[in-house]
Structures are given as structure tokens and as C-alpha cells.
LOGUVEX-168853 format. One record per atom (N, C-alpha, C): atom name; x, y, z. Coordinates in pm, 1 decimal. Example, Ala and Ser with C-alpha at 12.3 -4.5 7.8 and 13.67 -1.06 7.14 Angstrom:
REM LOGUVEX-168853
N/1319.0/-569.0/780.0
CA/1230.0/-450.0/780.0
C/1320.0/-330.0/780.0
N/1285.0/-225.0/708.0
CA/1367.0/-106.0/714.0
C/1290.0/3.0/787.0
REM end
This chain:
REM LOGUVEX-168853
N/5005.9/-1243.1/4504.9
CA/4945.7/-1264.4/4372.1
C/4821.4/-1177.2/4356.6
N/4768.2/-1108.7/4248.4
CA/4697.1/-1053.5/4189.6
C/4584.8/-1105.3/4119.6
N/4453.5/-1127.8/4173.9
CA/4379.9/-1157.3/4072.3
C/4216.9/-1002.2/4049.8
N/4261.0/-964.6/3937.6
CA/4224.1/-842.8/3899.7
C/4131.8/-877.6/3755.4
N/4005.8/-779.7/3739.2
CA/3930.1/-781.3/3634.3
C/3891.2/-697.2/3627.7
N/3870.7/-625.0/3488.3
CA/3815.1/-471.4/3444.1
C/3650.1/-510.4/3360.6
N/3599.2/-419.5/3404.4
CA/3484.9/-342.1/3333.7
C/3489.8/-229.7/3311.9
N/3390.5/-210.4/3232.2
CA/3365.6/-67.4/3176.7
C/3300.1/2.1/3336.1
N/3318.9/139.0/3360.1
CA/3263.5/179.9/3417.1
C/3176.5/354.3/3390.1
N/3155.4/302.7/3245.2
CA/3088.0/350.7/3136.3
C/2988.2/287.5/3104.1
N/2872.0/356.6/3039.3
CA/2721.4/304.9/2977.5
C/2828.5/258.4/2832.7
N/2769.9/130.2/2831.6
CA/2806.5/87.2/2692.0
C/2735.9/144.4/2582.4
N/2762.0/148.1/2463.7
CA/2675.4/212.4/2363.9
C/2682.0/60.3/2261.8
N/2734.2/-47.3/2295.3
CA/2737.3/-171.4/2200.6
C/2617.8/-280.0/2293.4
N/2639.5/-229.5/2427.9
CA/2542.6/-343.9/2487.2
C/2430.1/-388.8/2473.5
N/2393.5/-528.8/2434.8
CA/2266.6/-556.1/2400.0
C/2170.9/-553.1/2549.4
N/2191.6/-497.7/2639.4
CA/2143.6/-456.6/2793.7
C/2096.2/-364.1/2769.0
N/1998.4/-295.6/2766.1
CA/1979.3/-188.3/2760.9
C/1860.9/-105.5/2856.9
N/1928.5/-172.9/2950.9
CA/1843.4/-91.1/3073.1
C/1936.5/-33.1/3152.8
N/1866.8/91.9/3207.8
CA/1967.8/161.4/3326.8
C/1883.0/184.5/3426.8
N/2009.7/109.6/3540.7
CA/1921.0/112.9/3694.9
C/2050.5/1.9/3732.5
N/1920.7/-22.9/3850.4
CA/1967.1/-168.4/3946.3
C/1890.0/-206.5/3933.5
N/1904.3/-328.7/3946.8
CA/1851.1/-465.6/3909.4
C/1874.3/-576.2/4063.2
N/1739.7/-612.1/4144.7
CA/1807.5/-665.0/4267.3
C/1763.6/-824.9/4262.0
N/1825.0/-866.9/4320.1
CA/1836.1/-1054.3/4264.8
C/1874.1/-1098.7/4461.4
N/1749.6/-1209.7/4495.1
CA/1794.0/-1207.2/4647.7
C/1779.7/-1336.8/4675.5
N/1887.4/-1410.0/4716.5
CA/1923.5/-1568.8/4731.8
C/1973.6/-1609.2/4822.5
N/1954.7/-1719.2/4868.8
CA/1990.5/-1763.2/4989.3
C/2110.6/-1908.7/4978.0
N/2231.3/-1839.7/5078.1
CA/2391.9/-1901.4/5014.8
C/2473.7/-1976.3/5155.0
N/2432.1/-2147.7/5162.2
CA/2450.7/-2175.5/5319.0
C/2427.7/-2097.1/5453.3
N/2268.7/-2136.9/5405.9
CA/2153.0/-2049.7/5502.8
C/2180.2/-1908.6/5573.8
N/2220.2/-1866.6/5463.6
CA/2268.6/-1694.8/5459.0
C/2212.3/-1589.6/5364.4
N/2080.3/-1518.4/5378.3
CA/2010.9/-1444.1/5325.0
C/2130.8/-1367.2/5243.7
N/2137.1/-1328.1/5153.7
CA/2177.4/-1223.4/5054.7
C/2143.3/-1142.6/4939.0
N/2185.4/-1012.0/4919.2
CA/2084.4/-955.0/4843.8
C/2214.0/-908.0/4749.0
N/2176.3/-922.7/4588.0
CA/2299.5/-897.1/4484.7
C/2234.5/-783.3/4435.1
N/2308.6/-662.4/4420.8
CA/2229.6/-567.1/4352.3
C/2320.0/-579.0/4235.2
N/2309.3/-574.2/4084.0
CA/2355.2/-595.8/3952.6
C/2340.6/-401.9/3909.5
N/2388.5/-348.5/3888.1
CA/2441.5/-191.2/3827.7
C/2378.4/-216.2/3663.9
N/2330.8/-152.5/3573.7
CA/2308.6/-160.5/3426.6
C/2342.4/-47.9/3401.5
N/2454.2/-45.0/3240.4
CA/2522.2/87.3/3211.4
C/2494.4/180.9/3294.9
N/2575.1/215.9/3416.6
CA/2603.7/327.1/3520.6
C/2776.9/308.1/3535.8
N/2797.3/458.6/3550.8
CA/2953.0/471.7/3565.7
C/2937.5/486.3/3690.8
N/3095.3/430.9/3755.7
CA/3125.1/461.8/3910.3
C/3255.3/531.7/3882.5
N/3220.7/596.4/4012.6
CA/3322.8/704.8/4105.4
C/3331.9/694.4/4186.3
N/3444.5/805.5/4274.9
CA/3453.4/748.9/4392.2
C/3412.8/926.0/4443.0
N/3329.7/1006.3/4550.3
CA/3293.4/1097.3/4611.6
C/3324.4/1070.1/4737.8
N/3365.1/1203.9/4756.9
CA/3380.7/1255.5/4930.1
C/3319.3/1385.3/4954.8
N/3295.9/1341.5/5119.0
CA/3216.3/1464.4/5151.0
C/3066.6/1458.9/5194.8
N/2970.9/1525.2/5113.4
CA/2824.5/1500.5/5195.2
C/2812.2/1385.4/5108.3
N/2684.0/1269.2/5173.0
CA/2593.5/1176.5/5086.9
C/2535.2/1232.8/4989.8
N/2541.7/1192.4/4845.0
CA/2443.1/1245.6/4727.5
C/2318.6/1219.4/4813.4
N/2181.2/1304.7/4769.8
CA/2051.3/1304.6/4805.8
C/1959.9/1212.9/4773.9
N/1890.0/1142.2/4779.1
CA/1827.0/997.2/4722.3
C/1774.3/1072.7/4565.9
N/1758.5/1193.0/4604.2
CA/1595.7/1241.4/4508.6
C/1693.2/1300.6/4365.0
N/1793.4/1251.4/4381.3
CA/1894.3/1278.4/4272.7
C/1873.2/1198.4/4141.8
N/1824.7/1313.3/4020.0
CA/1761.6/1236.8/3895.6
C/1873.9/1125.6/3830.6
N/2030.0/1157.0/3887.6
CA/2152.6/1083.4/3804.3
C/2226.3/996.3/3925.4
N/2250.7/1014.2/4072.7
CA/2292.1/905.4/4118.2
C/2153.3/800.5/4171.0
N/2213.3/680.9/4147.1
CA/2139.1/543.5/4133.4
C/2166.7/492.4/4276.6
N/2276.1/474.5/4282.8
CA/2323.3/405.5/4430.9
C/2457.1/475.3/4478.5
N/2478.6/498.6/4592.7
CA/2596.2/560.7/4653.8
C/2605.4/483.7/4783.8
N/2721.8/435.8/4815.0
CA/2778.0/311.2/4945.2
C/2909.5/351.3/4953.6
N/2904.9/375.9/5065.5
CA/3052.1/397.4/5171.3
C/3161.5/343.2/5132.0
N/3284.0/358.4/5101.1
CA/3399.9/273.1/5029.5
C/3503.4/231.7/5157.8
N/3599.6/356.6/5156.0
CA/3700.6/348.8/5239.2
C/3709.9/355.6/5389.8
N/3710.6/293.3/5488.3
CA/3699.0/273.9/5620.6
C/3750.0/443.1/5677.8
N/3756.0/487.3/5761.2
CA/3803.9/571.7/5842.7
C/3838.0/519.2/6012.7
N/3961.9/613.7/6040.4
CA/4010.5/585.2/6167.0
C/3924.7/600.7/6260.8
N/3935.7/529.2/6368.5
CA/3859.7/587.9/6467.0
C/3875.3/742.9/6544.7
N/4031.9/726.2/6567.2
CA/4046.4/861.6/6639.3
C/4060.1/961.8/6575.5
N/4044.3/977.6/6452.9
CA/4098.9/1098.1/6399.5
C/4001.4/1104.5/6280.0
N/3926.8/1005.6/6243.3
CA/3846.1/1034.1/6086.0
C/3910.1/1049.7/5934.3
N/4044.1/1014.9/5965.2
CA/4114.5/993.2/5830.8
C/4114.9/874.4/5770.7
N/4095.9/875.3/5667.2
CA/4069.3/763.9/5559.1
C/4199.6/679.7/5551.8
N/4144.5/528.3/5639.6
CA/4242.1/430.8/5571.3
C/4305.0/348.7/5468.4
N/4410.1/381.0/5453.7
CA/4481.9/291.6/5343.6
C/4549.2/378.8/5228.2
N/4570.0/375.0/5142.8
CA/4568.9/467.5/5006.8
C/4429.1/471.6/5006.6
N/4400.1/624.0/4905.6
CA/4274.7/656.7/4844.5
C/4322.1/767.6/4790.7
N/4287.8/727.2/4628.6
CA/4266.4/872.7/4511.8
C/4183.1/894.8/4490.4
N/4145.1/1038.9/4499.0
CA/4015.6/1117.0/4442.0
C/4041.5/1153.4/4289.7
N/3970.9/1138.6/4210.5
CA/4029.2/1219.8/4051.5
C/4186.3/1266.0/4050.7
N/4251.4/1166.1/4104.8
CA/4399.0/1189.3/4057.2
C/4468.9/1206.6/4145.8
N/4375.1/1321.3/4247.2
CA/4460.1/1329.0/4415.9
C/4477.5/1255.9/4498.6
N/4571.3/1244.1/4554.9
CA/4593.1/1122.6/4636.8
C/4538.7/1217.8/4796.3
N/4488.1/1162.2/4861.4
CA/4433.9/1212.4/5004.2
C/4496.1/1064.5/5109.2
N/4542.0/986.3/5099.3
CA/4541.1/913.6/5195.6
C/4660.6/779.1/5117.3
N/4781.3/746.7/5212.4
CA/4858.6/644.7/5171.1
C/4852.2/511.7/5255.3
N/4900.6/446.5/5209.3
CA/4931.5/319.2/5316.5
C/4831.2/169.3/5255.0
N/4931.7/55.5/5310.9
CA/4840.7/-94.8/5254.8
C/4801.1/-143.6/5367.9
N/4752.4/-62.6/5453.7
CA/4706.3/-193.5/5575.5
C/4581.4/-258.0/5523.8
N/4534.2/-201.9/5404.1
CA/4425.1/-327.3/5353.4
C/4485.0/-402.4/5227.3
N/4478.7/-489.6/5203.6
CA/4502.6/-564.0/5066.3
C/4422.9/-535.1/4921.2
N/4275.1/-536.3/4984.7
CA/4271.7/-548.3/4886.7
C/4227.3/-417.1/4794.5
N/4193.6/-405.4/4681.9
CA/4147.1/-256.0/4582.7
C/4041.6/-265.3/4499.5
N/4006.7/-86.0/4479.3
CA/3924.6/-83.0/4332.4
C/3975.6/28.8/4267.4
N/4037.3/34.7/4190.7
CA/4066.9/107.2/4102.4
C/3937.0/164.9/3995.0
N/3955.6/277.7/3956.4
CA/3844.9/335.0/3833.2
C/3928.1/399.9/3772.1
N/3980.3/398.7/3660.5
CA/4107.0/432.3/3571.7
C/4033.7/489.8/3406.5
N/4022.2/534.9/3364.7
CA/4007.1/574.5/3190.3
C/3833.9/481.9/3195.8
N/3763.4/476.7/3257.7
CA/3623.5/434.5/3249.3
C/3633.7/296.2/3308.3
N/3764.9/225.3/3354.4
CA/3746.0/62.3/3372.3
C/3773.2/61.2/3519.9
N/3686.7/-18.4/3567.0
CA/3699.6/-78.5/3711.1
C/3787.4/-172.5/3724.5
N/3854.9/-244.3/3815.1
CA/3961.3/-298.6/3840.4
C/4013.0/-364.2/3997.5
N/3935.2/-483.4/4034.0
CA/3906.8/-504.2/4155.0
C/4032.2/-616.6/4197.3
N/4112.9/-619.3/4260.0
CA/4227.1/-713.2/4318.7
C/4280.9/-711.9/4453.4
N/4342.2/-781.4/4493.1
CA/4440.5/-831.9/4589.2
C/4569.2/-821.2/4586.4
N/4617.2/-704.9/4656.9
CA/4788.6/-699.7/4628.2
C/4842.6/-627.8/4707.8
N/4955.3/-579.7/4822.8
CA/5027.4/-483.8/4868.6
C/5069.6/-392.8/4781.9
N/5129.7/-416.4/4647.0
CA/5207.0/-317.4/4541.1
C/5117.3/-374.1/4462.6
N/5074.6/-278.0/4389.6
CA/5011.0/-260.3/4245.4
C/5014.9/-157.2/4155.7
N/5025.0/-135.1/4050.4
CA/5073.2/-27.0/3961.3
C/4913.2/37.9/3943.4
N/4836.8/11.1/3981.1
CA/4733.7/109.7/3960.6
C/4733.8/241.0/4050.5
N/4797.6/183.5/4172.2
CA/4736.6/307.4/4233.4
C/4837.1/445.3/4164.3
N/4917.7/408.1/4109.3
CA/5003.4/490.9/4059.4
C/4917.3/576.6/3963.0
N/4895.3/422.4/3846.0
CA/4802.5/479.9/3747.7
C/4711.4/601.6/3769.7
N/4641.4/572.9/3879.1
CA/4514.5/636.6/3915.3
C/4572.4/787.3/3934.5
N/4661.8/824.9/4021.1
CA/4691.2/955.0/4043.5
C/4751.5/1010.1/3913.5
N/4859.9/932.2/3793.1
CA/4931.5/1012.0/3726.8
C/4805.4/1045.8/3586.1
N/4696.3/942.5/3574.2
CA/4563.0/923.5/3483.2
C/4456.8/991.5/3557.1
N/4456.2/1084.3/3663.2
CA/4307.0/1121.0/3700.0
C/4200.7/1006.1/3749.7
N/4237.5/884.2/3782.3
CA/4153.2/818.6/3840.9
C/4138.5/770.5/3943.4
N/4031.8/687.0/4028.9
CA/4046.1/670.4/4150.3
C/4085.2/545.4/4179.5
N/4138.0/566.8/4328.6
CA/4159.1/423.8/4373.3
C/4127.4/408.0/4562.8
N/4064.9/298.6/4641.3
CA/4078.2/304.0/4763.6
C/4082.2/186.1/4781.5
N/4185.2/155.0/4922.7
CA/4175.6/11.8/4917.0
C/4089.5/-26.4/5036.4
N/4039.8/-194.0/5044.4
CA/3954.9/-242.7/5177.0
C/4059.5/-361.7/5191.7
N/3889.9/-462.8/5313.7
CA/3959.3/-552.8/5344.0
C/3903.2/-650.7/5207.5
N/4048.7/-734.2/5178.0
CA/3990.4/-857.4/5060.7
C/3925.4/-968.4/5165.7
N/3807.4/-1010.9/5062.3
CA/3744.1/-1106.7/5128.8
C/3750.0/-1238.4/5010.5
N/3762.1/-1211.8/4860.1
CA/3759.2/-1300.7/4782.1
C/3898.1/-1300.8/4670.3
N/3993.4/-1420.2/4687.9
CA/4122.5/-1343.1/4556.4
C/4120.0/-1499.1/4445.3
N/4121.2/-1483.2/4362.1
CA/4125.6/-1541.8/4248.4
C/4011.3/-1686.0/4322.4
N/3917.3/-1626.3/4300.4
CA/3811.1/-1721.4/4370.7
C/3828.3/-1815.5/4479.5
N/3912.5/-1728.0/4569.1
CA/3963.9/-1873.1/4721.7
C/3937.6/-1715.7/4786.0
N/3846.8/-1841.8/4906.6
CA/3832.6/-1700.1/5027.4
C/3981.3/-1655.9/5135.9
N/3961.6/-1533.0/5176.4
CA/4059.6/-1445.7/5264.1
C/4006.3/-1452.2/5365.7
N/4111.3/-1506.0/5483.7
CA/4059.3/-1499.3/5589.0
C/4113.7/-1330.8/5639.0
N/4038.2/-1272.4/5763.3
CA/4052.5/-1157.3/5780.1
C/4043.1/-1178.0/5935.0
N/4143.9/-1130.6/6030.8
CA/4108.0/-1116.3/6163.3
C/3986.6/-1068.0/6269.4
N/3893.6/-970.3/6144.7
CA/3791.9/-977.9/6221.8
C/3668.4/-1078.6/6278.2
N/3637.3/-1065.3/6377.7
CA/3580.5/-1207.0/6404.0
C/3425.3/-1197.7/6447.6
N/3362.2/-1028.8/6464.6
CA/3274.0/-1008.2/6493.6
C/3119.3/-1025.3/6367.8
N/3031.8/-1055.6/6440.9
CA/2932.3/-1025.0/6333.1
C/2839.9/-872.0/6315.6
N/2823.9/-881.4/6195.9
CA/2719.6/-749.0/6165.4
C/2711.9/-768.5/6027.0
N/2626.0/-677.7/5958.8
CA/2554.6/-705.5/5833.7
C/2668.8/-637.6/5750.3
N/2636.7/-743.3/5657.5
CA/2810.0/-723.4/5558.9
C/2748.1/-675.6/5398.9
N/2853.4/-608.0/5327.4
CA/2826.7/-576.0/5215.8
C/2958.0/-561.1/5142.4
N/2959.4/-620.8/5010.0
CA/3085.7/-645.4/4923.8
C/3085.1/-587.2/4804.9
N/3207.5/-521.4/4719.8
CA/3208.8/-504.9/4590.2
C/3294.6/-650.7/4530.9
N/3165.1/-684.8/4450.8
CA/3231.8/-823.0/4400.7
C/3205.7/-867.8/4267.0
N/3341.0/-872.1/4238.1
CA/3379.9/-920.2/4028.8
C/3280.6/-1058.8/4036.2
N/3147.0/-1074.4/3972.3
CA/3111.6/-1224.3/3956.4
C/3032.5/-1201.7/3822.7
N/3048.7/-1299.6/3770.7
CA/3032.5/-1363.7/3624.1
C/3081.9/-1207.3/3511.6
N/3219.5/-1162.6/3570.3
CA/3226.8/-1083.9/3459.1
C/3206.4/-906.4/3510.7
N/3136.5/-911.0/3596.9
CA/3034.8/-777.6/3637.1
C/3076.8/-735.0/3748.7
N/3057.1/-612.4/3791.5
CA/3121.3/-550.9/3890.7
C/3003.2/-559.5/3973.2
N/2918.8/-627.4/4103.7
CA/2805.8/-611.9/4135.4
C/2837.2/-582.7/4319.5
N/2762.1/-528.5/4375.6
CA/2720.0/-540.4/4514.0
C/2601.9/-605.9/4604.9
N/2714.7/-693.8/4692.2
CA/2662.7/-803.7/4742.9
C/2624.5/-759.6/4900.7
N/2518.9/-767.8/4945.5
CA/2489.7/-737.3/5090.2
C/2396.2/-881.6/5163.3
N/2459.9/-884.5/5303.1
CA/2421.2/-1006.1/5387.5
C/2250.4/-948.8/5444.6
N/2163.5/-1001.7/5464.4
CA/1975.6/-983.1/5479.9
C/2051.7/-1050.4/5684.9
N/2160.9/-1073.5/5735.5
CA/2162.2/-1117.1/5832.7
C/2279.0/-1067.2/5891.4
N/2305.9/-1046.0/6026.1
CA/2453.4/-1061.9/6068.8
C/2518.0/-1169.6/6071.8
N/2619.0/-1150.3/5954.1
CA/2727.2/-1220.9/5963.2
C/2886.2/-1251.9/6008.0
N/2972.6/-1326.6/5992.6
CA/3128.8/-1299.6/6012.3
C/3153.5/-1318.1/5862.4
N/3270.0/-1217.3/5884.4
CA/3359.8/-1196.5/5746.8
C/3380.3/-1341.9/5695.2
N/3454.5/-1440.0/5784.9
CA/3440.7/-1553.2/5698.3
C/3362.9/-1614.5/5635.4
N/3260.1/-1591.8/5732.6
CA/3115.2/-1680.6/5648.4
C/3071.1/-1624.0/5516.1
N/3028.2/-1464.6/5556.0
CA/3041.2/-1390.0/5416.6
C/3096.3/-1399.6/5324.4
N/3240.3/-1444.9/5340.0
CA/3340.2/-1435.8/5246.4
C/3338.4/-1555.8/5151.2
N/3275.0/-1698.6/5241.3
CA/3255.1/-1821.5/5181.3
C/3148.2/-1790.2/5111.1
N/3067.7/-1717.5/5144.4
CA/2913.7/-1761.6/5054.3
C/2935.0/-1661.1/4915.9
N/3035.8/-1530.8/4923.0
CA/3070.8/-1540.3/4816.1
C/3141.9/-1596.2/4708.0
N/3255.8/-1674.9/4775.9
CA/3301.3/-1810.3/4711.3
C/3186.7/-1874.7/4610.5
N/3127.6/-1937.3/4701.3
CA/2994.9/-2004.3/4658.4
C/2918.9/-1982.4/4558.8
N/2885.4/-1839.2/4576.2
CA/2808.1/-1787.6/4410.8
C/2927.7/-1785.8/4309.8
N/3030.9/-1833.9/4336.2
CA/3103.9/-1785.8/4212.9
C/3201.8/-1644.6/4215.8
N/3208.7/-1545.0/4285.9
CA/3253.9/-1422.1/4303.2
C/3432.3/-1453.8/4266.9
N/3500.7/-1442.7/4191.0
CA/3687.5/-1399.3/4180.9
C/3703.1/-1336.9/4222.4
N/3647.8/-1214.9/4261.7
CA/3758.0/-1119.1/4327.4
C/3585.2/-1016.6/4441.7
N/3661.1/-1006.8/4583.2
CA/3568.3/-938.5/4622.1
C/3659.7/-865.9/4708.9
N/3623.6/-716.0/4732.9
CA/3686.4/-656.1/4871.2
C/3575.8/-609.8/4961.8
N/3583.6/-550.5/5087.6
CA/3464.6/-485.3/5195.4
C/3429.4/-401.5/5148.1
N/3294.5/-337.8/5190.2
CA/3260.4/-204.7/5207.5
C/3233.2/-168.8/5385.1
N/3216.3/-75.0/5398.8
CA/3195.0/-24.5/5519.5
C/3077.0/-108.5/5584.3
N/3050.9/-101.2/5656.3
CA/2957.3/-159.4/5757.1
C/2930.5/-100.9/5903.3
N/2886.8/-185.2/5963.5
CA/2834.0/-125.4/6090.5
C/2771.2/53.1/6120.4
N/2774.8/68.1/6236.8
CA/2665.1/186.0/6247.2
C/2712.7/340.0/6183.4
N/2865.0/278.3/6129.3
CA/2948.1/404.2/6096.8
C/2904.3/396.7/5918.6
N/2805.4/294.0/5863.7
CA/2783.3/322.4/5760.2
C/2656.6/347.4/5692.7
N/2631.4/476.2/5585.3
CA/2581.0/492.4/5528.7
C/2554.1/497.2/5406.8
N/2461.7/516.9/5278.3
CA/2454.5/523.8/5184.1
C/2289.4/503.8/5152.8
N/2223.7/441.2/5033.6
CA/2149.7/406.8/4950.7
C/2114.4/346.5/4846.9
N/2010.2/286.1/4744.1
CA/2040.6/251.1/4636.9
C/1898.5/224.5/4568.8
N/1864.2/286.7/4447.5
CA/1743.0/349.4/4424.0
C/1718.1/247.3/4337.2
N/1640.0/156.1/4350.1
CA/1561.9/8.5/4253.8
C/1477.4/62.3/4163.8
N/1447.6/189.8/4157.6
CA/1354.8/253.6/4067.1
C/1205.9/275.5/4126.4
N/1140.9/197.8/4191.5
CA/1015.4/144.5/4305.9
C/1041.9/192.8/4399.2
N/1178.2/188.7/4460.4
CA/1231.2/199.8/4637.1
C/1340.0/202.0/4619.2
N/1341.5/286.7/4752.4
CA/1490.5/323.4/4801.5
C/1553.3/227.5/4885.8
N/1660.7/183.7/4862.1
CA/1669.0/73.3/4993.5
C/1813.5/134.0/5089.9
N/1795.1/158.7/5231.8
CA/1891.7/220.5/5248.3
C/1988.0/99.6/5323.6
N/2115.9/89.4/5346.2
CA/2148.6/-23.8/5420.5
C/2139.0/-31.1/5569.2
N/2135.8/130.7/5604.0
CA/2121.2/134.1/5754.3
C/2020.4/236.8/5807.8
N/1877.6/254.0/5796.9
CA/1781.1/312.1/5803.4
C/1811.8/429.4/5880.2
N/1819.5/393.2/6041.3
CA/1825.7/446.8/6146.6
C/1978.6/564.4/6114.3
N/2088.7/500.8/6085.6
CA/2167.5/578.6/6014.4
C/2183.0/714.5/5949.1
N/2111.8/674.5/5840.2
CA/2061.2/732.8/5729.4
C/1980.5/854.7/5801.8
N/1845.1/828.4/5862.0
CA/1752.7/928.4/5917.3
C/1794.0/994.9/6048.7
N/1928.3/961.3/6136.4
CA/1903.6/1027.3/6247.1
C/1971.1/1182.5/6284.1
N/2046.3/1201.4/6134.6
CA/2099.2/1333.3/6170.4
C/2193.5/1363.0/6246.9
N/2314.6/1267.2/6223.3
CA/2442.0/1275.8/6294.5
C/2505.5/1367.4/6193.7
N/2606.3/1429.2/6247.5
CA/2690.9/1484.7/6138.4
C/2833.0/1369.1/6115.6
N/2828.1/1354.4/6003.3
CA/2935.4/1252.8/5901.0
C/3044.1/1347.3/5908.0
N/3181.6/1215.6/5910.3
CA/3314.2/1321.8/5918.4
C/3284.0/1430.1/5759.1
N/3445.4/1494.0/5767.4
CA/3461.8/1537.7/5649.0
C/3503.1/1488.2/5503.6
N/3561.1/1360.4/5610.2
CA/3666.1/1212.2/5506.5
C/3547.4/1148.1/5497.9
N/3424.6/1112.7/5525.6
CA/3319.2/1010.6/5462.2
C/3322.5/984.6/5293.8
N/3362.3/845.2/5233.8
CA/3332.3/825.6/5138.8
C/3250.1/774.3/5046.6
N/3263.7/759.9/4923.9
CA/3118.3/726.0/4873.5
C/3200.4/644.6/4719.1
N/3145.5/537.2/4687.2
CA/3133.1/452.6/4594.8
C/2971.3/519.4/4485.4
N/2986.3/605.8/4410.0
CA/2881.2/662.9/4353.1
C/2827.4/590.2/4201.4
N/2752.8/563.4/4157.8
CA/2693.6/497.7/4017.3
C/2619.4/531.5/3971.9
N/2620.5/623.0/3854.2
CA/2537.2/746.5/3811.4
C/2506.8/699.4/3654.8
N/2388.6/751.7/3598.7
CA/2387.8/725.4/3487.8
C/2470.5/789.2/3376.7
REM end
């Protein structure tokens, strides 16, 4: 079963919102620090290749999407770039589609988006689901480390990150909890990087990461939100 919801992943021009940025909101969900970052009119994409630069006047936030193999650095699962397909397969469930400006977050082995996405120019990569029609997914991993989610709640496409090491389940409940329908993974652990610019500060998710000057495969991806 499928439980899927679209947004714009376009600046509205009707929205009575009218701020652009992130917006960070930080709550604590069965004594589990969490930090919600909320997106305001910013479009997402999906980039590969180098990390956008923090000091970039148009990307806002950029976070790691699609997992990569260990032995080889190829991107797991399906993943479309602007139409191209670079990578097949469902060993994850769940998706995000970015299709004609709308985001599109679900739970499914077969879904007609990913089709969409390549024959429409849009993207798609899949993770692990952690949230499907608001009942949590259990997931075989059992380890902890600091977690971070793309998750459909009240309507909005937002990103959810754990202030603690957690397990996927627990994570997965406390997004239950706020309310979240539909959530899948983002990357994590020391293999992940990115950023996300509050306007004040940069907040990176993995400092040491970020600053130590490893070289990133060639398949590194990026969840990008630009004005």
C-alpha cells in the first residue's frame, strides 16, 4: 500500500507565507531531542557530485539523499537525475519523487512515479521507509547513530533530525508521535554530509565530516532547496 502526498516544490506566488529560508523548531519526542527544520517557498532537487558551498547566495540547505554501496560507491536503489535514470533496483521501499514542481513522498516496491520521473524530467531516489500512512516501519537496522528524515507532516515536506543517537525504531516512533504520514531516511553516519543555512548559522549535521577534507565518491548525493 501507498501512502503518498504532494507539495509544491516551487515558491508559491499565492502563499500567505511569505518568507524564504528555514525556519528551525526543536522539541523533545519520548525523551528524544529533535530538531524540525520547516523549508519556506524553496524548490527541491535532487544534485550529484560535489557539495553546493555554504556561501551560496541560492542554496539554503543541501542533505545527502541516496545511500551508496559500500564496495563500489554506487548509488542504491533506483535514482533519477533530471530524467536520467543512474541507478535501478527496490531494495529500499520507500521514495521521493520531484515531478513538474511537486514532491511526492511514499511507500511502495512498484510505483508509477519513478517512471514518471524519467519519461517528465524529474527526479526520484528511493530510502529506507521509516513512516507509511502514519504507522511506523520497522527496519532491520538495529544500530544507533544520529538520524535524520524527510518527513510529510501537517501537509509540508519538512526535515527531521535526532539532537541524540538513536535506533531507527525509536526514531521512527517519535516521528509517529509528532504526527509525520509519510517519512523515508536520509543518510547518516560518518558517510554523511551536507548543511543548512538558518540565515544566523550554518548548521552542519556532521562537523568533523564536513571540515576534514576527505574526498566524497563521485555518486555522492544531495537533496538541494534553493530559492
Amino acid at each position: 500500500m501507498v501512502e503518498s502526498n504532494e507539495q509544491s516544490a516551487r515558491p508559491s506566488s499565492h502563499s500567505t507565507d511569505t518568507l524564504v529560508g528555514i525556519t528551525l523548531c526543536d522539541t523533545v519526542v519520548n525523551d528524544i531531542p529533535i530538531a524540525i527544520y520547516c523549508p519556506h517557498n524553496l524548490r527541491m532537487a535532487l544534485r550529484v557530485g560535489k557539495l553546493p558551498d555554504t556561501a551560496s547566495d541560492s542554496v539554503l540547505m543541501a542533505l545527502q539523499a541516496a545511500d551508496l554501496r559500500a564496495d563500489n560507491m554506487q548509488i542504491v536503489s533506483a535514482f533519477v537525475l533530471h530524467g536520467e535514470l543512474l541507478s535501478r533496483g527496490t531494495a529500499k521501499l520507500g521514495f521521493c519523487a520531484i515531478i513538474d514542481g511537486k514532491v511526492t513522498l511514499g511507500v511502495d516496491e512498484a510505483t508509477p512515479y519513478f517512471e514518471r520521473a524519467i519519461a517528465e524530467g524529474g527526479d526520484f531516489f528511493r530510502q529506507y521507509p521509516l513512516v507509511a500512512d502514519g504507522k511506523l516501519v520497522e527496519n532491520r537496522i538495529k544500530n544507533k547513530a544520529i538520524r535524520r528524515a524527510l518527513v510529510m507532516l501537517d501537509g509540508q515536506v519538512v526535515v527531521v533530525a535526532t539532537r541524540s543517537r538513536e535506533s531507527l525504531h525509536d526514531f521512527s516512533q517519535a516521528l509517529v508521535d509528532i504526527g509525520a504520514t509519510t517519512a523515508i531516511n536520509l543518510v547518516g553516519s560518518r558517510m554523511s554530509t551536507g548543511w543548512i543555512n538558518l540565515g544566523d548559522s550554518i548548521v552542519a549535521p556532521d562537523t568533523d565530516a564536513l571540515n576534514d577534507g576527505k574526498l566524497w565518491p563521485d555518486n555522492v548525493n544531495y537533496i538541494v532547496w534553493t530559492k
